[in-house]
N, C-alpha and C positions, 0 to 999 in steps of 0.2 A: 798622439791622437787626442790625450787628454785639450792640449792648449787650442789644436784644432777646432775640436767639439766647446771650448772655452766651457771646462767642469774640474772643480776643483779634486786633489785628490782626497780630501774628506767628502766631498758630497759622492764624488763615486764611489766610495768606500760604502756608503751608507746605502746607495742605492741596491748595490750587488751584495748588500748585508756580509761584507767584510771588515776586520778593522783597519780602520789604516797604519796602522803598524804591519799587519800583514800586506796590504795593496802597494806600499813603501819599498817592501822588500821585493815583490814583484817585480814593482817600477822601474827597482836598480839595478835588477839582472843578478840578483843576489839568490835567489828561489831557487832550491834543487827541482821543483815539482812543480805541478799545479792541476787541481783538481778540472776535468775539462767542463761540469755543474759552474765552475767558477769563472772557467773563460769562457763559455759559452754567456753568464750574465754578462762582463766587462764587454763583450763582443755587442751583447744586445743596446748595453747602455750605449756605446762610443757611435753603435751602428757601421761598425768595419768588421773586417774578415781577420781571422788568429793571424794570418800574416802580414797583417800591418800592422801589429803589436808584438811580434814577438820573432826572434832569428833562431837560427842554428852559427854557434859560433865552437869551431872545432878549438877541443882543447891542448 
């Protein structure tokens, strides 16, 4: 979504006042969590729905 929306992951980082070192780990599917305060910013910045940014992937 990000390349989509053509937004870097520092300026999103910055927009939804996170660091990019945490928006990185996001990115990577690395995140045990995520605040929904946090996806609901990332959702408002990209302008798409949690589930075009994010899966359920069974372990």
């Amino acid at each position: 979504m990000m390349a989509k929306r053509k937004i870097s992951l520092g300026e999103l980082a910055e927009r939804v006042d996170i660091t990019p070192a945490n928006l990185s780990i996001l990115k990577t599917g690395k995140a045990k969590a995520i605040r929904f305060s946090t996806l609901e910013a990332i959702c408002r910045e990209l302008e798409c729905q949690p589930g075009d940014i994010i899966e359920y992937r069974k372990n």
